[in-house]
KOLDOMI-335283 format. One record per residue (C-alpha): residue in three letters; x, y, z. Coordinates in nm, 2 decimals, padded with zeros to 4 digits. Example, Ala and Ser with C-alpha at 12.3 -4.5 7.8 and 13.67 -1.06 7.14 Angstrom:
residues 2
PT  residu      c1      c2      c3
PT     ALA   01.23  -00.45   00.78
PT     SER   01.37  -00.11   00.71
//
This chain:
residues 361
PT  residu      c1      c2      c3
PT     UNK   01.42   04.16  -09.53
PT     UNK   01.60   03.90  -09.41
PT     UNK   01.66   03.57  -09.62
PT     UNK   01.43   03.31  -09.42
PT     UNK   01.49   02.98  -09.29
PT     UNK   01.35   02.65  -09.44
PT     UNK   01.13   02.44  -09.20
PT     UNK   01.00   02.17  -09.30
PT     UNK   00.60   02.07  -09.21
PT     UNK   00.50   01.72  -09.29
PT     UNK   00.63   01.69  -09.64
PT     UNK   00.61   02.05  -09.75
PT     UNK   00.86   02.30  -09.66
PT     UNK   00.77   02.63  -09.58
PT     UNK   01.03   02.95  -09.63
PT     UNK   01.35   03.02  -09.90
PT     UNK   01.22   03.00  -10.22
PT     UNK   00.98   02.78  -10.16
PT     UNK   00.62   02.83  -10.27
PT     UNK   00.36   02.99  -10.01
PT     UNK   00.12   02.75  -09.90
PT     UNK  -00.23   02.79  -09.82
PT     UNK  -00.37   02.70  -09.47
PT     UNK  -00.74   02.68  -09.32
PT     UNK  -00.83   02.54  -09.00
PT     UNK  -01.10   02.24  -08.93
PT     UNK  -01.40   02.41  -08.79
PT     UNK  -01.59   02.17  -08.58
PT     UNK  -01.47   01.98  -08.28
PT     UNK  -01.29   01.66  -08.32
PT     UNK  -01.51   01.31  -08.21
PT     UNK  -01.36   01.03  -08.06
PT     UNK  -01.27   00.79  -08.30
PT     UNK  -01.29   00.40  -08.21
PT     UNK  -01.06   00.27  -08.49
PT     UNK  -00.93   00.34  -08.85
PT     UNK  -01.27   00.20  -08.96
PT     UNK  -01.49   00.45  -08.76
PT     UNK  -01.75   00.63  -09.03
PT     UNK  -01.66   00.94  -08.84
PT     UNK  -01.29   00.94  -08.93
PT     UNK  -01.37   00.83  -09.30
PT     UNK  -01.59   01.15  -09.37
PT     UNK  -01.34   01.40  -09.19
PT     UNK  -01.03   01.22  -09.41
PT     UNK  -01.24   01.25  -09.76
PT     UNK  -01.31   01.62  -09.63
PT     UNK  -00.93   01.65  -09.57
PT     UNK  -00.86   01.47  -09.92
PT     UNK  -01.15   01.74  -10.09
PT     UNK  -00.96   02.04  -09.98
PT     UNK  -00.64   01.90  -10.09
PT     UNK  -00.76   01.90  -10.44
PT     UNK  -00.89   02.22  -10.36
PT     UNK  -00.55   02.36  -10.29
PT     UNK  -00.50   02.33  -09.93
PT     UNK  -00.15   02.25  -09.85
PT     UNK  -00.15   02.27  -09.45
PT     UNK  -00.46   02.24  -09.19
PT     UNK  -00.52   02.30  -08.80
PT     UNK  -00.66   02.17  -08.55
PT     UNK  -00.79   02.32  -08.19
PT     UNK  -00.66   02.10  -07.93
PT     UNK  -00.89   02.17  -07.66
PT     UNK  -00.78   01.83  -07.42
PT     UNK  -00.64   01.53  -07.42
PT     UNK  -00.89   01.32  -07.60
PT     UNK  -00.88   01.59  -07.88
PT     UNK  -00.54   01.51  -07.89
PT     UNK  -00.56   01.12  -07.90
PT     UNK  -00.83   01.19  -08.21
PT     UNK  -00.60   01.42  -08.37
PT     UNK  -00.30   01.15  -08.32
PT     UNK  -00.54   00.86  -08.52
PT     UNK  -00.62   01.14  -08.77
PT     UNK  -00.31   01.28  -08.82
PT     UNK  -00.12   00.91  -08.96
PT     UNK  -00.39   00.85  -09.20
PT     UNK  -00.40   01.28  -09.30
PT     UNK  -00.35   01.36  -09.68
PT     UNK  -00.24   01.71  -09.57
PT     UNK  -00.02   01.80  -09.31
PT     UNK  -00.20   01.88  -08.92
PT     UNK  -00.12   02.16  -08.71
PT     UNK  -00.22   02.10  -08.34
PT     UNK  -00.33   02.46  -08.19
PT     UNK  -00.24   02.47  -07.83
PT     UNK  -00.37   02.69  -07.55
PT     UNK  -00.32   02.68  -07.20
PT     UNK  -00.23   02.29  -07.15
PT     UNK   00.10   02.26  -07.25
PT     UNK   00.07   01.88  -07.16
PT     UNK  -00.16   01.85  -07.42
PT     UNK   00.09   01.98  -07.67
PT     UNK   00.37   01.68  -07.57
PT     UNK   00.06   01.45  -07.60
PT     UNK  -00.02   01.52  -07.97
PT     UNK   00.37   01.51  -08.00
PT     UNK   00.33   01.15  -07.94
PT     UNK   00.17   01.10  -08.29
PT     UNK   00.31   01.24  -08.64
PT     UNK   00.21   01.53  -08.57
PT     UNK   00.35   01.81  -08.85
PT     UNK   00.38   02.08  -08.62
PT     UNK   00.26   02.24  -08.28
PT     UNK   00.15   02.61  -08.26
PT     UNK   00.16   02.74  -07.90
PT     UNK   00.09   03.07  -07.79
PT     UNK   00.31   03.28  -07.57
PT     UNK   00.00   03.45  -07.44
PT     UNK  -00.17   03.17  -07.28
PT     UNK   00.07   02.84  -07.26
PT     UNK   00.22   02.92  -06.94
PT     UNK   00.54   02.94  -06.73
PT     UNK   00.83   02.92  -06.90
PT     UNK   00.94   02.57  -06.76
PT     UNK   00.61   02.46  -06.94
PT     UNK   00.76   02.57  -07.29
PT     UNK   01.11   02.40  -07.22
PT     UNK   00.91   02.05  -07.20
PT     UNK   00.71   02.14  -07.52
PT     UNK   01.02   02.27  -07.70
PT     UNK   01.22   01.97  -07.55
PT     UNK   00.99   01.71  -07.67
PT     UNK   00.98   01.90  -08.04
PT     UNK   01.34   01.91  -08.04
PT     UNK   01.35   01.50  -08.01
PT     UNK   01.11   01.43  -08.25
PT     UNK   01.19   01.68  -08.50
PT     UNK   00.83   01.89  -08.50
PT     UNK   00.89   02.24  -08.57
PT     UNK   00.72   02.50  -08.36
PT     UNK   00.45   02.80  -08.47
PT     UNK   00.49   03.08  -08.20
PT     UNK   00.12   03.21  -08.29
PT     UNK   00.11   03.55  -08.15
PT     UNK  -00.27   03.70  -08.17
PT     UNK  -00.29   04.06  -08.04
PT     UNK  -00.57   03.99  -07.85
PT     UNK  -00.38   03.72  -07.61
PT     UNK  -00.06   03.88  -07.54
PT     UNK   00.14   03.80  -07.23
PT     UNK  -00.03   03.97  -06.94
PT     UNK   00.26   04.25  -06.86
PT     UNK   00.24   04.35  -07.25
PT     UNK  -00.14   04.36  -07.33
PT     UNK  -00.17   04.73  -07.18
PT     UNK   00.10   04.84  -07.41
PT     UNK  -00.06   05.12  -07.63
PT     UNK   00.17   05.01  -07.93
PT     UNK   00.03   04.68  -07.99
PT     UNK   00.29   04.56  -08.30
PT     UNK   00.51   04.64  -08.08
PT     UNK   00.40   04.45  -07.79
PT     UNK   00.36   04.15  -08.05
PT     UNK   00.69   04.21  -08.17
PT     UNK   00.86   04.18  -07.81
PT     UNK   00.62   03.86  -07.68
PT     UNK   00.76   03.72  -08.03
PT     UNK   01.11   03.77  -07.93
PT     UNK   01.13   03.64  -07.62
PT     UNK   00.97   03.33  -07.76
PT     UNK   01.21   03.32  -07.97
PT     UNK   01.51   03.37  -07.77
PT     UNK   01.39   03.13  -07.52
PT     UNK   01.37   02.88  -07.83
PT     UNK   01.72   02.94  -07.98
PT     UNK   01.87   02.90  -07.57
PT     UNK   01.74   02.58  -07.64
PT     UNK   01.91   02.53  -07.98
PT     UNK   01.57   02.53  -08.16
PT     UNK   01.55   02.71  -08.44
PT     UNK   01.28   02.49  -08.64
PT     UNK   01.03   02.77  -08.56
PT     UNK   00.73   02.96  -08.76
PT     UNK   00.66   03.29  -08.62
PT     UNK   00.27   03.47  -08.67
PT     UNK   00.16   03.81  -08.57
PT     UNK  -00.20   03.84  -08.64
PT     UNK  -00.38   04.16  -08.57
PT     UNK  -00.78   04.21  -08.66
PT     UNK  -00.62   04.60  -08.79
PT     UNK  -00.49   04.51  -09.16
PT     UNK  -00.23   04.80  -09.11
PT     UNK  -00.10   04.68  -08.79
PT     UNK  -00.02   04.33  -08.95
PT     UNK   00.16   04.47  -09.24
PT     UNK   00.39   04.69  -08.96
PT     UNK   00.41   04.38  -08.76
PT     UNK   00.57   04.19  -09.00
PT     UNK   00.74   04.37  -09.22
PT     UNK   00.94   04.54  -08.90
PT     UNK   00.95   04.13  -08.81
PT     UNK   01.10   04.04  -09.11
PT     UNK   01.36   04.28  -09.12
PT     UNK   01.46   04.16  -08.81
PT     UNK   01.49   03.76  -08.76
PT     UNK   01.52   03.49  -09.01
PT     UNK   01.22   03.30  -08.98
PT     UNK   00.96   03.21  -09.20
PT     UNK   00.63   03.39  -09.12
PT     UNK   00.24   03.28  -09.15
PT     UNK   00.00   03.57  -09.23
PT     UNK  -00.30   03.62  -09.15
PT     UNK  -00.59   03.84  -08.98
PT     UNK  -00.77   03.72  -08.68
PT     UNK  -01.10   03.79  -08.61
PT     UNK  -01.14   03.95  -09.00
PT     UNK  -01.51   03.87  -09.03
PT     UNK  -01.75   03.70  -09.25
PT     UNK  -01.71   03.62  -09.61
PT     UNK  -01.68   03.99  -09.80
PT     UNK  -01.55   04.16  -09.49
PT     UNK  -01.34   03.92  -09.41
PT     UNK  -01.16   03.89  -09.78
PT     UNK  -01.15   04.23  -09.79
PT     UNK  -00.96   04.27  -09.46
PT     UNK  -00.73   03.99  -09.53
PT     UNK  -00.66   04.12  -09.88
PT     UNK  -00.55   04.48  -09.74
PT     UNK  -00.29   04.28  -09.50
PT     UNK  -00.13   03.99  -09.73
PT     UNK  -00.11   04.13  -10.05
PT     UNK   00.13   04.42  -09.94
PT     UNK   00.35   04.12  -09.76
PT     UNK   00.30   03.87  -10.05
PT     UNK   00.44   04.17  -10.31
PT     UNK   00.76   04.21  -10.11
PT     UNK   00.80   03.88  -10.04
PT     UNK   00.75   03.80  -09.69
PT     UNK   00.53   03.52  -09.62
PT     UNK   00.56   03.17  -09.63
PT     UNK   00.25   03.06  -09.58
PT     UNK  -00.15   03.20  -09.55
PT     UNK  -00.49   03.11  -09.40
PT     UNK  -00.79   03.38  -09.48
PT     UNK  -00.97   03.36  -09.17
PT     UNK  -01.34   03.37  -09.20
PT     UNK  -01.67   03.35  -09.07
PT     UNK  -01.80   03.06  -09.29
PT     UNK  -01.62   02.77  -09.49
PT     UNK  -01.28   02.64  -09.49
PT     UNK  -01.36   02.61  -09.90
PT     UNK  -01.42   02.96  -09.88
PT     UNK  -01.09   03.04  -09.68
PT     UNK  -00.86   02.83  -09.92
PT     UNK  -01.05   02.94  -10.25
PT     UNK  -00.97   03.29  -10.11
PT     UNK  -00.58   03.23  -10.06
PT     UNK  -00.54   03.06  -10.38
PT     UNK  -00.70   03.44  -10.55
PT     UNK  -00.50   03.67  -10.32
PT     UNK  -00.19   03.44  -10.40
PT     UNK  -00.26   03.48  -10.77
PT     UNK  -00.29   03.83  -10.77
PT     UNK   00.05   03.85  -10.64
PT     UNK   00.18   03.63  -10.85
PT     UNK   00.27   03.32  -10.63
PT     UNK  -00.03   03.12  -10.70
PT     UNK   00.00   02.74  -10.85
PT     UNK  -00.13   02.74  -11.18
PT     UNK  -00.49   02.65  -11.17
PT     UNK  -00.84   02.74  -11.27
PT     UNK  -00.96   03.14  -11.34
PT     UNK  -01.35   03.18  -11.26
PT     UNK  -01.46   03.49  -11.48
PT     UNK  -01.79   03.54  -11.39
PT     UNK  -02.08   03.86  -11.41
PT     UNK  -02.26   04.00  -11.17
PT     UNK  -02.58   03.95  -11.35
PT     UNK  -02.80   04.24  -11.40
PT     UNK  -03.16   04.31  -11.57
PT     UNK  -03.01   04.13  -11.92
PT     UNK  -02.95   03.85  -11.75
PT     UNK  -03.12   03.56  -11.90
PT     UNK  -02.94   03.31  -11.65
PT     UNK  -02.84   03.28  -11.33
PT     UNK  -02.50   03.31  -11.31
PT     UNK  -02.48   03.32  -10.91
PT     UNK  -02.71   02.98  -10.92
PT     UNK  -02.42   02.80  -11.18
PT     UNK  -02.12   02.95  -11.02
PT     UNK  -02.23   02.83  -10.67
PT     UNK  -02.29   02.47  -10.80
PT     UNK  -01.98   02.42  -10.97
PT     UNK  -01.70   02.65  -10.80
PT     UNK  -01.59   02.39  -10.56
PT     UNK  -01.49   02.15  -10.88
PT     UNK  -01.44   02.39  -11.07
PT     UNK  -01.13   02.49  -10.80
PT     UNK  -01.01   02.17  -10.73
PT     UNK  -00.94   02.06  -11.12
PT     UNK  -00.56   02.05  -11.23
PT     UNK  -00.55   02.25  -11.55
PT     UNK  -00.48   02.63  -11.61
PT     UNK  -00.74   02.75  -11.78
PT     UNK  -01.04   03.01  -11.69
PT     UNK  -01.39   02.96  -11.76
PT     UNK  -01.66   03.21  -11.82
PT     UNK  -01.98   03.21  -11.69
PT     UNK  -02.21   03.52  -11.82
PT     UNK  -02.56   03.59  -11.81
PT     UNK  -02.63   03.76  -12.14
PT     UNK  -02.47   03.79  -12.50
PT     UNK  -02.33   04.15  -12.40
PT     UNK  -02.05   03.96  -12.20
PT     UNK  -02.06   03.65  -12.34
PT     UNK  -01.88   03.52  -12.55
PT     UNK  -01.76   03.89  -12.62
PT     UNK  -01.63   04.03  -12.32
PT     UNK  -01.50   03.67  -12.27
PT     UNK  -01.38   03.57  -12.50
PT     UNK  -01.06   03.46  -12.41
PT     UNK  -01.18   03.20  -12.21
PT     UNK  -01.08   02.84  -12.25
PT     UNK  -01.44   02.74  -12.21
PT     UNK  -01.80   02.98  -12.14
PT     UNK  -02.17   02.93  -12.07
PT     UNK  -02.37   03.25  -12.09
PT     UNK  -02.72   03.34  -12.13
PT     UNK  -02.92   03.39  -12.45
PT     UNK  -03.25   03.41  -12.42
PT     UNK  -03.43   03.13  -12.33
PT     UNK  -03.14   02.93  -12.39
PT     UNK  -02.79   02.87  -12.28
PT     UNK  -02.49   02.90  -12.53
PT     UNK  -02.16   02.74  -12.46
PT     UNK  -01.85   02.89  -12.62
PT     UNK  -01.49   02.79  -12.65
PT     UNK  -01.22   03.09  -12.69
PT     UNK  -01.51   03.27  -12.80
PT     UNK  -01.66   03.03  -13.06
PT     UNK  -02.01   02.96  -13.01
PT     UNK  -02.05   02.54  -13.04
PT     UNK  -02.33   02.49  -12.85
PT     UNK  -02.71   02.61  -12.77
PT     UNK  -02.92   02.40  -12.53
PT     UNK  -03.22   02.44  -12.32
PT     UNK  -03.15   02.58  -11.95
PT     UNK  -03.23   02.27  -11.81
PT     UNK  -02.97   02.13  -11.97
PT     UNK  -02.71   02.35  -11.89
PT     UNK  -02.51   02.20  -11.66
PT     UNK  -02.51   01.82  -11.88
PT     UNK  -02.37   02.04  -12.15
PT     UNK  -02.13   02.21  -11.96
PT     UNK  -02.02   01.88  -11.81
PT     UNK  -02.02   01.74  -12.16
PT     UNK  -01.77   02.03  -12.28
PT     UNK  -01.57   02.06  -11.99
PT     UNK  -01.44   01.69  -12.01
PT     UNK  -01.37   01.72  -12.37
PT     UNK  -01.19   02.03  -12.32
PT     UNK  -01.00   01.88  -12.05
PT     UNK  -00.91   01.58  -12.24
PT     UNK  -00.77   01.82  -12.52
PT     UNK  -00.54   01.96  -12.25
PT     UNK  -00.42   01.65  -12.14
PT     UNK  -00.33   01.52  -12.52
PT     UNK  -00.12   01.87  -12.55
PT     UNK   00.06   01.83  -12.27
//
């Protein structure tokens, strides 16, 4: 594997020995905005600031026309987290959203056009100092490759010739993606990739699926990467939320070992002990629980049987207990309440406990 380029995206930079960042992408279309003020804008930017905290470092955009791209452009001064324009077809809209600060432009070989059409994209990124995603997808490869039977290597070669069209141009601030729906072909793709060319590489599966599918598909493909190395950045494409997507890159980067420090969620499955309903609590609080600064893991059981026993290393634990709800620290019971006033407690405990983090550090 070669030693990869550092490119830098808004204000993070992406390859070396820098961290891997995590990516979604915004699911609905963009409106048109009428100013700064519009209520419109002001919900997507607290959405953008929410999956910040989450641990989203990078987010994209579909560019679908011009307009998109003028909304994109107001958006993208005002962003907390660096935006991607995703560019099909129009490579005029691509030197539009260029006309904004704009953290980078993804185009894709398969679909952008003549080459004369690049050279203006690449010549306008060149000027303003974007750097470039060349998104290969396996199912939009250039025409004259898309029968090849081999298809990492026809995503291999469409990547290359992007590529050496780019470097004739002395541009070399380029991310490279080779995403397959097969979790095996990715892992050919870019290991062979990455033993090749020196530029960092985003991972990812298209088309993976909906929530447990989907993680598991993406799991098979980035963790094998992640372990060796290659990788510089992630999005866990899936059928439902960008919470979901980044909350599933942060896990698969800490299984590797490349995660930020942050929160552990060690939670049952619930069975026929179960006294409460651990699916109910973990759905209502996973998203803060996520987006809190501290590295610590909380437990949430449904029975004494695994809680505060089987978790008892756990900074902080609810479980069930009959018709009550004990909370536990490090495996210290310290509090038995009502189930209707589980969560108050919880809350209650939580701050405290976060508050003794912040005095120790």
């Amino acid at each position: 594997m070669k030693e990869t380029h550092i490119i830098k995206v808004g204000d993070l930079f992406l390859g070396g020995d820098w961290p891997v960042s995590i990516q979604t992408m915004w699911k609905d279309a963009l409106p048109r905005f009428s100013s700064s003020g519009d209520a419109q804008l002001l919900d997507i930017l607290e959405k953008l600031s929410s999956l910040k905290k989450l641990g989203c470092d990078i987010i994209r955009f579909a560019v679908p026309e011009i307009s998109t791209a003028e909304s994109l452009g107001m958006l993208a001064g005002l962003s907390p987290l660096p935006i991607v324009a995703d560019i099909h077809f129009d490579w005029r809209i691509a030197l539009r959203c260029m006309d904004f600060p704009i953290a980078k432009i993804r185009i894709n070989p398969g679909n952008i056009g003549a080459e004369w059409k690049v050279r203006e994209v690449v010549a306008k990124a060149k000027d303003k100092g974007i750097p470039i995603r060349i998104g290969i997808n396996a199912g939009s490869l250039p025409r004259d490759l898309a029968m090849e039977q081999d298809v990492v290597s026809a995503a291999i070669k469409a990547a290359e010739r992007e590529i050496e069209l780019l470097e004739s141009m002395s541009f070399n601030d380029i991310v490279v993606s080779l995403k397959m729906n097969q979790p095996d072909e990715v892992v050919r793709a870019n290991e062979e990739f990455s033993l090749r060319y020196p530029y960092p590489l985003h991972l990812g599966v298209t088309e993976a699926g909906p929530l447990v599918a989907g993680i598991v598909r993406n799991t098979a493909a980035l963790v094998p990467l992640l372990k060796k190395g290659i990788g510089a950045t992630i999005r866990v494409s899936l059928s439902d939320t960008m919470e979901q997507e980044v909350i599933a890159g942060k896990e698969i980067l800490a299984c590797v070992g490349k995660g930020k420090h942050g929160i552990r969620i060690v939670s049952c499955p619930r069975c026929g002990r179960a006294s409460f309903d651990t699916h109910a609590f973990v759905s209502r609080w996973m998203n803060r629980l996520y987006s809190l600064n501290a590295d610590i893991s909380i437990a949430v059981m449904g029975c004494i049987v695994n809680g505060p026993g089987e978790a008892r290393q756990a900074a902080l634990g609810i479980t069930g207990a009959g018709n009550s709800v004990l909370i536990f620290k490090h495996g210290e019971i310290i509090r038995r309440v009502e189930k209707e006033q589980a969560d108050i407690a919880f809350e209650e405990e939580l701050e405290s406990l976060l508050k003794d983090e912040i005095n120790s550090n």
